[in-house]
C-alpha positions in Angstrom: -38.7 -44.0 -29.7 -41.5 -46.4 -28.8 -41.0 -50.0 -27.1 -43.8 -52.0 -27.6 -44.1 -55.5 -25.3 -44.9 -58.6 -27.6 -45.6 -62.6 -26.4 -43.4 -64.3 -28.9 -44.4 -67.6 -30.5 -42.6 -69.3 -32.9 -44.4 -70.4 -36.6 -42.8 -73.0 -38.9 -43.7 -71.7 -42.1 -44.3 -74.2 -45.2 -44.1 -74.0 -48.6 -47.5 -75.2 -49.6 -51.3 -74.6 -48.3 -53.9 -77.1 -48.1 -57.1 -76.8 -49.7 -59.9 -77.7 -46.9 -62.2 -78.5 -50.3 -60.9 -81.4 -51.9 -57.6 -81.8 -49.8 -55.8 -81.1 -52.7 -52.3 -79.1 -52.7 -51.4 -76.2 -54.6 -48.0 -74.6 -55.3 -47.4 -71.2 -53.8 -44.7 -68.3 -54.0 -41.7 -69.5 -52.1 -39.9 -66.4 -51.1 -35.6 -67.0 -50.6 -34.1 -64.4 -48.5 -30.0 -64.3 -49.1 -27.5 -62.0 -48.7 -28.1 -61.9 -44.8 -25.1 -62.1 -42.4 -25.8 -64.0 -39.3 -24.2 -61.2 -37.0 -23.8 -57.1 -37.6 -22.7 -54.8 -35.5 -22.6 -50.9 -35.3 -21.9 -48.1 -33.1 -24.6 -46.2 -31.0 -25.2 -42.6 -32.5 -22.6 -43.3 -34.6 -23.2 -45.9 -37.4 -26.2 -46.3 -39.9 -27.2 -49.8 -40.1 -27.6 -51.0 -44.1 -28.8 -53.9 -45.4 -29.7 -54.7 -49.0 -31.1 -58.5 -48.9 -31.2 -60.7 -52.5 -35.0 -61.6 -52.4 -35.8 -64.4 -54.8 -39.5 -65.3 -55.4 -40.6 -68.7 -57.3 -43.6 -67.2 -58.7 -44.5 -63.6 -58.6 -41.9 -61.1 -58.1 -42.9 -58.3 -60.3 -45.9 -57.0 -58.7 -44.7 -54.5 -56.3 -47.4 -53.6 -54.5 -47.8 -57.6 -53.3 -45.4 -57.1 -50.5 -45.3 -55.6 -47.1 -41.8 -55.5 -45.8 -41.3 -54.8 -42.4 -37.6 -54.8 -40.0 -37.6 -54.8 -36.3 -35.3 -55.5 -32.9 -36.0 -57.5 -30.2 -34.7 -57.7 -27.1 -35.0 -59.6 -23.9 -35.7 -63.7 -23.9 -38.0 -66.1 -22.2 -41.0 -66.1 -24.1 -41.6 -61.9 -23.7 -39.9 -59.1 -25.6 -39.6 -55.7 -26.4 -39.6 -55.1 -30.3 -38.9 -52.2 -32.1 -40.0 -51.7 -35.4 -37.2 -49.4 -37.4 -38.6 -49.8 -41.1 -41.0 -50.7 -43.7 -39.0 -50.7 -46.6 -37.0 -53.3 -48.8 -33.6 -52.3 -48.1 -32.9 -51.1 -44.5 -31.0 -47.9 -44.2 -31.1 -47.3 -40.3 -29.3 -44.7 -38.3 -28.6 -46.4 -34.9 -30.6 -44.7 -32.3 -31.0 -47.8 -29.9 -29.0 -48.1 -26.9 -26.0 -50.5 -27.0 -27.0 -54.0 -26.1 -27.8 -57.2 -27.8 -30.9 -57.6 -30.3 -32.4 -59.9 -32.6 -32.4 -58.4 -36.1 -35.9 -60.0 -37.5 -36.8 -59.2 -41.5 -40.6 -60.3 -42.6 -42.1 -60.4 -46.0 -45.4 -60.4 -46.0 -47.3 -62.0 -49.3 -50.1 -60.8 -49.7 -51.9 -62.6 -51.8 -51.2 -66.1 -50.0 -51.2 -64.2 -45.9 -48.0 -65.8 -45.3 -45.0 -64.1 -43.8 -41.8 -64.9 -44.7 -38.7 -64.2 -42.0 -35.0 -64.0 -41.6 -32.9 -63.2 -38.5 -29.8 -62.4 -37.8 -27.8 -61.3 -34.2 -27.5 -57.2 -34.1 -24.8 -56.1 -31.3 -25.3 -52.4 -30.9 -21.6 -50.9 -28.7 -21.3 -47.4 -27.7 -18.6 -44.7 -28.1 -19.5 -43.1 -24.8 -18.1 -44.9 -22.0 -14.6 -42.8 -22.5 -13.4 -39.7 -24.2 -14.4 -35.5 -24.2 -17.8 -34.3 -23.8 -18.0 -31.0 -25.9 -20.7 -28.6 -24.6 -21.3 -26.1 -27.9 -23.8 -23.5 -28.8 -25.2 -23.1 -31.7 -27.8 -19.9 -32.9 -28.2 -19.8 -28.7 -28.4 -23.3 -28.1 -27.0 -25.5 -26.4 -25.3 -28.7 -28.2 -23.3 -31.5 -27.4 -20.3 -33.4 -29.5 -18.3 -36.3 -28.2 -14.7 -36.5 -28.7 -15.1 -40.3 -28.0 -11.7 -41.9 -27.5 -11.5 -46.3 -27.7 -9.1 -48.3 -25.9 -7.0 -48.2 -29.1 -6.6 -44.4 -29.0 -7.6 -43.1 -31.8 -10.6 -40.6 -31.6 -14.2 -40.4 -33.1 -16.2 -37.4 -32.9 -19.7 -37.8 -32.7 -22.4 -34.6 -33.5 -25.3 -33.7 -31.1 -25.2 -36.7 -28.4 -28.4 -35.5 -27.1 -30.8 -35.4 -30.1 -34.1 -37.1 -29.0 -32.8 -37.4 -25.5 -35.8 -36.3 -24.3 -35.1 -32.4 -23.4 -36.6 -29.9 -25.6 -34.1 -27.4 -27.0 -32.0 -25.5 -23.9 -30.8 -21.9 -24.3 -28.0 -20.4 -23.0 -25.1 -23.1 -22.4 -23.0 -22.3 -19.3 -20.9 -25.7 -18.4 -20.9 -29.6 -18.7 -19.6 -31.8 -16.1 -19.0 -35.2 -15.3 -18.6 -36.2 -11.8 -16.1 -39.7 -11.9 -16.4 -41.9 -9.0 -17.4 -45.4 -9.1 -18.2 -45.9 -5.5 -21.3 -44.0 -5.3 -23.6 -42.2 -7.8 -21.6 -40.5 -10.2 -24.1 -38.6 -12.7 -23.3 -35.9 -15.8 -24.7 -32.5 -15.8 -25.8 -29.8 -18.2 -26.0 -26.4 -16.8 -27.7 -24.0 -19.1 -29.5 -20.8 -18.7 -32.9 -23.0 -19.0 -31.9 -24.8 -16.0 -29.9 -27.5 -15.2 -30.6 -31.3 -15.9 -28.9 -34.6 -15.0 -28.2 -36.9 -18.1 -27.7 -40.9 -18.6 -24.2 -41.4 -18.7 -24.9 -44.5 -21.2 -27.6 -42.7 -23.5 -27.4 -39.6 -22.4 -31.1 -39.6 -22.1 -32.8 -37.0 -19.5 -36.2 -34.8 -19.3 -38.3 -32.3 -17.7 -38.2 -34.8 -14.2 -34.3 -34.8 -14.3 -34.4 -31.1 -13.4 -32.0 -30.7 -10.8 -34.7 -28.3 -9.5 -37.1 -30.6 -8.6 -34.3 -31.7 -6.2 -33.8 -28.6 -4.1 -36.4 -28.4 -1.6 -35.5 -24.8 -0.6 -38.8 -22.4 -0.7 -37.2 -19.2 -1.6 -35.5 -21.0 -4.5 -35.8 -18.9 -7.8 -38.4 -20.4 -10.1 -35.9 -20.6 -13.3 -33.0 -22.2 -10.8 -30.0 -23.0 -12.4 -26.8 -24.6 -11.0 -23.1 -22.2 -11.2 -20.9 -25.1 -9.8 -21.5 -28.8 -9.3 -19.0 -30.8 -7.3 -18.7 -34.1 -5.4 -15.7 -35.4 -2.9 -15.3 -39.4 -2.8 -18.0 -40.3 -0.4 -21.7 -38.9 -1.1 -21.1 -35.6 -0.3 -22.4 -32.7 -2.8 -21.9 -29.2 -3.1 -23.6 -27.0 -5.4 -23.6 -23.3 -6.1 -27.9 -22.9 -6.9 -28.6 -19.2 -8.3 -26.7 -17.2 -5.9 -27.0 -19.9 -3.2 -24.5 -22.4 -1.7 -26.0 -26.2 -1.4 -24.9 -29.2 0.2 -26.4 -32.8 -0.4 -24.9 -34.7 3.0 -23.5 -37.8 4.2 -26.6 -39.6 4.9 -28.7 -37.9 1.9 -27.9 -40.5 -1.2 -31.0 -39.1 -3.2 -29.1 -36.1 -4.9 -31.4 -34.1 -3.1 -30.6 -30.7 -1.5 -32.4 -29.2 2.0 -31.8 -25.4 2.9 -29.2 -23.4 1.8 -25.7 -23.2 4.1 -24.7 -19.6 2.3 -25.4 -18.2 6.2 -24.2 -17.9 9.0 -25.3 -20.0 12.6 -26.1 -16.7 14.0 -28.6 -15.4 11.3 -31.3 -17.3 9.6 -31.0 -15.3 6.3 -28.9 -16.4 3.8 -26.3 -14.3 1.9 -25.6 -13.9 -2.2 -22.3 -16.4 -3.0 -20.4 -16.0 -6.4 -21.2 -18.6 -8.8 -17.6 -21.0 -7.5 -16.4 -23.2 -5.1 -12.4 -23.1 -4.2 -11.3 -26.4 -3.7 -8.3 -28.8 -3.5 -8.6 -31.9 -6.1 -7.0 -35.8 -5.2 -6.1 -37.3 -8.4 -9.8 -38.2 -9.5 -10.5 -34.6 -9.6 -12.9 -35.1 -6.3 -13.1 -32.7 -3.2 -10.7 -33.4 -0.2 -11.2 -31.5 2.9 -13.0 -28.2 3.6 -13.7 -25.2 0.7 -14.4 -21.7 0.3 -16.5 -19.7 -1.2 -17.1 -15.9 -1.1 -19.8 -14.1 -0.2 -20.8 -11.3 -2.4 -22.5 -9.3 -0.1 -20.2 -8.8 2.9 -17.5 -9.5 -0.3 -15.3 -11.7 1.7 -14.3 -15.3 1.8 -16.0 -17.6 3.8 -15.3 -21.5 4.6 -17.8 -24.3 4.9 -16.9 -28.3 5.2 -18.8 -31.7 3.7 -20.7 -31.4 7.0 -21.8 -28.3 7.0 -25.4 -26.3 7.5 -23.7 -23.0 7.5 -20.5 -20.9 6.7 -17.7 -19.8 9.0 -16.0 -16.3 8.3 -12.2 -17.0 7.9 -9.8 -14.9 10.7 -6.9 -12.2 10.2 -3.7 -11.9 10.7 -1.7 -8.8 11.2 1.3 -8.9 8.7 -1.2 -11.4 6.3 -0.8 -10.6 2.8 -3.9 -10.0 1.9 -7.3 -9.5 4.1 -10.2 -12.0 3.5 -12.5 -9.4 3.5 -11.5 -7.8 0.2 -14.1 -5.1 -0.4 -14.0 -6.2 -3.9 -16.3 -8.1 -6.4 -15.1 -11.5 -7.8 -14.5 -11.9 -11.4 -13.7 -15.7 -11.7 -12.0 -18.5 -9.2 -9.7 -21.2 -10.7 -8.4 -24.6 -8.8 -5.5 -25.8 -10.0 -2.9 -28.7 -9.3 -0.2 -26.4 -8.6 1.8 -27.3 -5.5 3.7 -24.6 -3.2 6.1 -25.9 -0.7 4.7 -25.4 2.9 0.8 -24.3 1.6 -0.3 -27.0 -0.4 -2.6 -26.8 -4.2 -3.3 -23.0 -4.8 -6.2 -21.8 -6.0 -6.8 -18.2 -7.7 -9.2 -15.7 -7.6 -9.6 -12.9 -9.9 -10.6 -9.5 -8.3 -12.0 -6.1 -9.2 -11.9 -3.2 -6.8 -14.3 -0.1 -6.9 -12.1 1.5 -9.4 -11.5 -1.1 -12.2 -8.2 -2.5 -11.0 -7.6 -5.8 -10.6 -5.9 -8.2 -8.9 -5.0 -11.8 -7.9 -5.2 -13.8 -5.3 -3.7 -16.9 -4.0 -4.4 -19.4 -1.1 -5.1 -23.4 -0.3 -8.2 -24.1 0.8 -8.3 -27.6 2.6 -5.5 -26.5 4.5 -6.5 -22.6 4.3 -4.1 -20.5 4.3 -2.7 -17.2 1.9 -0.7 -17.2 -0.7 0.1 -13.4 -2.0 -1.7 -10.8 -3.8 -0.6 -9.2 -7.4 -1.5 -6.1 -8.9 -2.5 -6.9 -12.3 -4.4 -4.1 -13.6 -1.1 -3.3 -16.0 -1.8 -6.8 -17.9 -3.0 -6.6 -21.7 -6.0 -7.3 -22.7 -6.7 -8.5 -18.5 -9.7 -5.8 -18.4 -11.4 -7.8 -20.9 -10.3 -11.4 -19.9 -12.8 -14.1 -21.1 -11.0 -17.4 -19.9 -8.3 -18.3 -18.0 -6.3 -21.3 -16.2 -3.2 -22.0 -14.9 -0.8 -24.1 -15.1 -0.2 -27.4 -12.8 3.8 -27.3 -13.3 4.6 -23.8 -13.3 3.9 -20.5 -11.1 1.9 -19.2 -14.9 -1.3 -18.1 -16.2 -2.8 -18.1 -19.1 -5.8 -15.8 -20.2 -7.8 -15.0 -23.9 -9.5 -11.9 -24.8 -10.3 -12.2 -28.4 -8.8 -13.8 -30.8 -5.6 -13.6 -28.3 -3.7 -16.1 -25.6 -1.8 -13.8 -22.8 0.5 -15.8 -20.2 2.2 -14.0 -16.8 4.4 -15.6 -15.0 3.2 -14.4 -11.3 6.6 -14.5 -9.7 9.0 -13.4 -12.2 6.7 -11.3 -14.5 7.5 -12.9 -17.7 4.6 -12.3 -20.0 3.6 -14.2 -23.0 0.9 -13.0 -26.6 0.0 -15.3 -29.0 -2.9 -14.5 -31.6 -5.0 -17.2 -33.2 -6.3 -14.9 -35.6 -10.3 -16.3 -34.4 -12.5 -16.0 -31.6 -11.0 -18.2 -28.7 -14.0 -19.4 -27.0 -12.4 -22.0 -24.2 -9.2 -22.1 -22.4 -9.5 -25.7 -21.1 -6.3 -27.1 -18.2 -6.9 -30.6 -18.0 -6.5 -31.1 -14.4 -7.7 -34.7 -14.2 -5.6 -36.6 -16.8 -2.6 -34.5 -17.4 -2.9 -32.3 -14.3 0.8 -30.2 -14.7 1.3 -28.6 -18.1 -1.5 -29.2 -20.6 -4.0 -27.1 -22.2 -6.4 -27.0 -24.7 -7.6 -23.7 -26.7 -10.6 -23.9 -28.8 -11.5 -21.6 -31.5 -14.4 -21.0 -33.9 -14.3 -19.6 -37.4 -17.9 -17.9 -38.6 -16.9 -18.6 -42.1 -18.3 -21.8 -41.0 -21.9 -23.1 -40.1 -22.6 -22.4 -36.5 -22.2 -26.8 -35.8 -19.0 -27.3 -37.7 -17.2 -23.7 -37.2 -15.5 -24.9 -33.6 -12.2 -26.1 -33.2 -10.2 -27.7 -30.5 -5.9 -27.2 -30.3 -3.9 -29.4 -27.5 -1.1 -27.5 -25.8 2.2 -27.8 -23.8 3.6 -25.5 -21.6 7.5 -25.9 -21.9 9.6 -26.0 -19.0 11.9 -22.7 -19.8 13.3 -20.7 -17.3 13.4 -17.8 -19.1 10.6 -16.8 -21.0 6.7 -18.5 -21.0 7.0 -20.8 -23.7 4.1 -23.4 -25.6 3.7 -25.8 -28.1 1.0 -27.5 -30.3 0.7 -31.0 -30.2 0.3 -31.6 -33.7 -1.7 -35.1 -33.0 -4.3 -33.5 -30.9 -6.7 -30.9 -33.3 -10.3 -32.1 -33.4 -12.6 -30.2 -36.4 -16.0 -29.8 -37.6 -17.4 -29.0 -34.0 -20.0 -27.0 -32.4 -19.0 -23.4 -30.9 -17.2 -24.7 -27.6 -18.6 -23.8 -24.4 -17.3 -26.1 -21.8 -15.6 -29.8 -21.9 -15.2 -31.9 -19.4 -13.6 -35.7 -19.2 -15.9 -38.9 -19.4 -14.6 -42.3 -18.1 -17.7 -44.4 -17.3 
């Protein structure tokens, strides 16, 4: 899309030409322009734009090749304005690609024969789906994509295809994770992380480019030349933390640039840094923001390790005798979950999934703004666990949920209750929503390769139902959004 800046002047057209000969005056081809509302208006990404206009001529109107037509947009005021020139044909058939503000909708004829123009205009107001709903991060033939499950103040949903065609980034392979940071106080951007690097999008437009690298941002030395983030996160100040190749970063209090120094994956007694797992345990406050200090664990003394918003380095975390579990595990991290989950006299748990030397695993819970241990289970004996692809837990209830396959399995950690449900396709997210609906909901999204790689994905709402008994769900039959990509990630979107 190209802006071009015009001076605008204003032309009263007539209806006849004088002769300069005899000062005579001759008749020429009035041209009527009807069928022209004074306002339109249409959704960005979402709506095509299309106009027929009833063109009535009072002399010629049979010789096609007479007429240039031309439509355009301008925007701005004051004599100066940016137009954009969106067709040459008769009737205007427009996919709406400009971002959501107001424009002047300006049709021109052009005779000709006679050099006169002939105009209409008319008040375009271009709104956007995208200040609230579901951002769908998708792959499609290795690629990554992104729908919107956009969702209006009158609740119904719209699902828009491939937000970020022409958004400036060539095509990005490998799509790892989506996610939109929420707080109005300070800068709250939205991030793609893909194997191909991570970039920062335009919340509004979703616009971005090479220069929007987060990359370009990190001014570590030793930083691997195809840097890509594992785990962005923000607490309710400025504060930034972000898990870069096998490196923990934090953009500090005074730093409101987004910009990253040295990594803090060290220690204050040794320069060198160490390799951290690709997550950050932390506790969420109701915006899904950071509170307090975090952990992270350090793959190559394979132990936990705690750092806070103020941090240039890591602290090792102390033993107990009689603890439940050592810090120092010995074993390699499979995947880290934080969830809303509240146990009396410890606080919001989170869970790491661990793997010993000989293939067993197990699970661990502790808080980490308060840190402390929960317990550690044995979970080797679980079904389908060895090949565990996702997994969540719940907010409500002492319960997680895992996929491998086409398959859902649920344990119930302190009374051993287990739960199988097949969906008969691929599951390719487990998704709890920990921000809106932070205790019992979940949403499962499949794909079906009967379908075409953009329309194959499918997204199923969930309950877990409060049964003391047995692990029990159920679909929300409102909630089931077709016709998307292969799901990756999602994450909310508010502003």
């Amino acid at each position: 899309m190209k802006w071009i800046y015009v001076f605008l002047s204003f032309v009263f057209l007539s209806s006849c030409y004088k002769d300069k000969g005899n000062y005579t005056y001759k008749e020429i081809n009035e041209i009527l322009i009807e069928n022209f509302q004074p306002q339109y208006h249409a959704y960005y990404l979402k709506d095509t734009l299309k106009i027929s206009p009833s063109i009535k001529f009072t002399q010629d109107s049979l010789s096609s090749d007479r007429y240039l037509y031309e439509w355009s947009l301008l925007r701005g005021g004051q004599g100066v304005a940016e137009e954009y020139k969106i067709s040459h044909t008769r009737q205007l058939n427009f996919p709406v690609t400009v971002p959501s503000n107001e424009y002047l909708l300006v049709f021109k004829i052009l005779d000709k024969e006679t050099g006169i123009t002939w105009m209409q205009k008319s008040n375009f107001t271009v709104s956007t789906y995208f200040d609230r709903g579901w951002l769908i991060l998708g792959e499609s033939q290795g690629h990554a994509v992104v729908d919107m499950i956009s969702i209006p103040g009158s609740g119904d949903t719209v699902i828009i295809k491939d937000v970020m065609q022409n958004n400036g980034l060539k095509s990005l392979k490998g799509p790892r994770n989506i996610v939109s940071i929420n707080n109005r106080n300070v800068h709250n951007p939205l991030y793609i992380l893909t194997d191909d690097g991570t970039y920062e999008l335009d919340k509004r437009t979703f616009a971005s480019g090479e220069f929007a690298n987060i990359k370009n941002r990190v001014y570590d030395v030793e930083k691997q030349s195809n840097f890509t983030a594992g785990d962005i996160l923000q607490n309710f100040s400025v504060n930034r933390f972000m898990i870069g190749g096998d490196k923990l970063y934090i953009n500090g209090s005074l730093s409101v640039n987004d910009s990253y120094a040295n990594p803090a994956s060290r220690y204050s007694t040794s320069k060198y840094s160490f390799k951290v797992a690709p997550y950050i345990a932390f506790t969420k406050n109701p915006m899904g923001l950071v509170q307090g200090r975090m952990l992270v664990y350090n793959s190559d003394d394979k132990r936990f390790v705690q750092f806070t918003p103020f941090s240039t380095f890591c602290d090792s975390l102390p033993d107990n005798s009689g603890d439940p579990f050592a810090w120092k595990t010995g074993m390699k991290m499979i995947n880290l979950f934080n969830s809303s989950y509240v146990v009396p006299a410890l606080g919001k748990m989170s869970y790491a999934l661990m793997e010993n030397d000989q293939g067993s695993r197990f699970l661990y819970t502790f808080t980490s703004n308060i840190v402390r241990k929960g317990k550690r289970y044995d979970v080797s004996a679980l079904p389908g666990i060895k090949t565990m692809k996702h997994w969540g837990f719940s907010g409500t209830f002492p319960i997680m949920l895992y996929t491998s396959g086409s398959k859902l399995y649920g344990y119930n950690y302190e009374t051993g209750f287990q739960f199988e449900k097949d969906f008969g396709k691929e599951i390719t997210l487990l998704h709890f929503d920990t921000l809106l609906e932070n205790n019992e909901k979940f949403y499962i999204a499949t794909f079906d390769p009967s379908k075409s790689a953009n329309t194959g994905g499918e997204i199923t709402k969930f309950t877990v139902l409060r049964n003391p008994n047995a692990i029990e769900i159920e679909e929300d039959i409102n909630v089931k959004w077709s016709g998307l990509s292969k799901v990756v990630s999602m994450t909310w979107k508010w502003f």
